[in-house]
N, C-alpha and C positions, 0 to 999 in steps of 0.2 A: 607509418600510420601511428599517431595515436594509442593509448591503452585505451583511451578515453572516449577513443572517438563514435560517434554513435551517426554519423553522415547518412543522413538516406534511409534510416531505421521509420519504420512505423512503430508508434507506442502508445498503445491505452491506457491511461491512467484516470482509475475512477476517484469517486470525493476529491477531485483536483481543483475546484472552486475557490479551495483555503484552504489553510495551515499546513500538514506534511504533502496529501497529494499537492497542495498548487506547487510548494517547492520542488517538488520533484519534476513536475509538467516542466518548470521552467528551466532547471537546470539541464536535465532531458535536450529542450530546446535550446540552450545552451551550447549542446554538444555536438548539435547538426540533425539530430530527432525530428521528425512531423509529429507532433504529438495531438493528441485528441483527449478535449477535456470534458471531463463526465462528470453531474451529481444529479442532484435530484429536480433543480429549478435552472432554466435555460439562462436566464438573465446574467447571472454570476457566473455562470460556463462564458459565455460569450467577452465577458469583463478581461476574464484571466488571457483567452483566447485572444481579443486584440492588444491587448497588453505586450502577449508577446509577441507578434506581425510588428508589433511599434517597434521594437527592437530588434528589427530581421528575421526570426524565429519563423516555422512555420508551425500552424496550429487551427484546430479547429474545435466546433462547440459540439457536441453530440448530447443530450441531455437521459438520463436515462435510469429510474427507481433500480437499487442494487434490491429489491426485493421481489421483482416482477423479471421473471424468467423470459416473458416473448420482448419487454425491453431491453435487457444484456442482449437478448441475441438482433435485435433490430442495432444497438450499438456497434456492435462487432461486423455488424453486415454492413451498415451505412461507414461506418472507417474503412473498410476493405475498397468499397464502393468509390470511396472520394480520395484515399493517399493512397491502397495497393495493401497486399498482404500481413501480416500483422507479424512483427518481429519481437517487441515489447510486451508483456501485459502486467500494469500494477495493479493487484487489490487492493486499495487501500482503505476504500468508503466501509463503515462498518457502524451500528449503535450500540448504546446501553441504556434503555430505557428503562434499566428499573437500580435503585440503590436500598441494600437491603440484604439481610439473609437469607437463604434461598428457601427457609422453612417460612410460607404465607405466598414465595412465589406464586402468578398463576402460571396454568400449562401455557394459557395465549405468550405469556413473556417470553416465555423457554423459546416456545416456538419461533419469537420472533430475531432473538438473538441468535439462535442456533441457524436460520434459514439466511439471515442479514448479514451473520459474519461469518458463516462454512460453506451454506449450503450456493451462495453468490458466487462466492469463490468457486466452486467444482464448475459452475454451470460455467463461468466464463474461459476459466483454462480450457476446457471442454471444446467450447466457440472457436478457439484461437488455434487449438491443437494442430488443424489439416495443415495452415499457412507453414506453421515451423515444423512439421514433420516432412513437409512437401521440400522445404527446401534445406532439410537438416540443420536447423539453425533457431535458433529461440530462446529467450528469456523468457522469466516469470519471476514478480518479485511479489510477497504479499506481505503485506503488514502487517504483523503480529504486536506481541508488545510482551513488556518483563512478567508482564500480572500472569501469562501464561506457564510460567514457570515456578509458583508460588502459589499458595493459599491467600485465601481474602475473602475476610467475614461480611462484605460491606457489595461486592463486584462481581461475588465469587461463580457466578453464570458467565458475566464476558470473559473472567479468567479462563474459564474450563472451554469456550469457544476458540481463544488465542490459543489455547493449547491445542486444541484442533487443528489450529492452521499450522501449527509446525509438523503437525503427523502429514496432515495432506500435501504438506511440502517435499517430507521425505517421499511417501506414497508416490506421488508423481514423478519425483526425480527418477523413483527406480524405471519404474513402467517409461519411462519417456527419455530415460539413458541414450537408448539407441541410436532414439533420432535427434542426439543434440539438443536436446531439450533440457536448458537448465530450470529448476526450481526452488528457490528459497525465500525466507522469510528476514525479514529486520525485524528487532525486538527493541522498540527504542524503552527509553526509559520516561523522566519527566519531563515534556517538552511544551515549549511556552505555546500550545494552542489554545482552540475555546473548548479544548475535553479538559485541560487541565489546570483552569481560569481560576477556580478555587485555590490552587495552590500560589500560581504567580503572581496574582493580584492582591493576594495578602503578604503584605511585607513581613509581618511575623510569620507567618508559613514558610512563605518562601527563604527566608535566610533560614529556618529550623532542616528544611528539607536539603539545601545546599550545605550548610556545614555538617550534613553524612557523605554529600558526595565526595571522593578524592580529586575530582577536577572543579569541585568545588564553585558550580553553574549551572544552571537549566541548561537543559538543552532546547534549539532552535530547528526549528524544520532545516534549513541547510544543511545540519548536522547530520539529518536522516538522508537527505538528497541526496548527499556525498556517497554515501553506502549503495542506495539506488541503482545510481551511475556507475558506480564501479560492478556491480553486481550486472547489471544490462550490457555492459562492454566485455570489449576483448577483455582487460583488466581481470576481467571474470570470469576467465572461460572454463578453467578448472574447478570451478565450486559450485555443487549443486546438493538441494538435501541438507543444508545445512541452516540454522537461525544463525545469525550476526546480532546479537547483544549489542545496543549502541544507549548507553546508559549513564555517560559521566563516572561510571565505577563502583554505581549502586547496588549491581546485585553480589559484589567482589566483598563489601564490609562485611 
């Protein structure tokens, strides 16, 4: 078999409509994954969805606010319901709805990045927990990013939340050790999404930000996919509790 192989696996991956989750949906499916694609609007769930059926892939649309707690868990229960037990789970859907120093924040903001991008996450690991403790076997991969590792005058509330997801990565790794339950996070860097459209659609941006990097390029959702996949596979069976830095070599200068 395979390091890679992911045959027969159930995997949730939320904000999989575009940019890092769709790549990973797909690569996922790729692998031999059922995967089930989640964000906020059905239409684009369904897009990604037969997108991959087009290419043999199995996959399905579940639509579902990473802010509304009886949604995640109607997600988790309708994917059970339609592919079987849940082996996979990405968090990847997360916002930043304010830029700005966090002196003038309001509390509504806090709250809503703190619930959108931590408190999501607990609630779905949570959902998922019985399938992969029931049969000793489980991924969890969530998406974090470099900003969580660093100070930032401008972000500095989604940084401190990304930081959050690397504790709750560790957090759960230990607690959920026993039953084979791996947990961790990817920290990508700058990757050519719509989060980070300011920087690659300016051509002067973008070559000022690339000649820091040592690989000297944006990075591409595949990029992140790749880490994913090997994190949800055998490939991965020894690493849990830990972040993956996937950066082009930026947080290294």
């Amino acid at each position: 078999m395979s390091l890679f192989d992911l045959t027969g696996k159930v995997a949730i991956i939320t904000g999989s409509s575009r940019g890092i989750g769709r790549a990973i949906a797909e690569q996922m499916a790729a692998g031999g994954a059922k995967v089930v694609i989640s964000s906020r609007k059905a239409e684009p769930c369904e897009e990604v969805a037969a997108g991959i059926r087009a290419t043999g892939g199995q996959a399905i649309a579940i639509p579902a606010n990473i802010s509304d707690k009886a949604q995640l868990e109607h997600l988790v229960a309708q994917s059970r319901k339609q592919l079987g037990p849940i082996d996979i789970l990405v968090c990847n859907a997360a916002t930043n709805p304010y830029y700005g120093p966090s002196t003038g924040m309001t509390d509504e903001v806090f709250d809503k990045i703190m619930r959108n991008n931590v408190l999501s996450n607990h609630w779905l690991c949570q959902a998922v927990r019985p399938d992969m403790a029931m049969k000793k076997d489980g991924a969890i991969v969530i998406i974090s990013s470099i900003g969580g590792m660093h100070g930032d005058a401008n972000i500095g509330m989604y940084c401190v939340s990304k930081a959050a997801d690397m504790q709750l990565a560790r957090n759960l790794a230990v607690e959920w050790g026993p039953d084979n339950i791996r947990v961790n996070c990817i920290a990508p860097g700058v990757i050519k999404t719509d989060f980070a459209k300011a920087i690659h659609e300016n051509d002067m941006v973008r070559k000022m930000v690339e000649n820091e990097l040592p690989l000297r390029r944006l990075g591409d959702p595949n990029d992140i996919a790749g880490v994913a996949v090997m994190l949800a596979s055998p490939a991965g069976k020894y690493v849990t509790g830990q972040t993956i830095v996937a950066d082009g070599g930026l947080t290294i200068r």
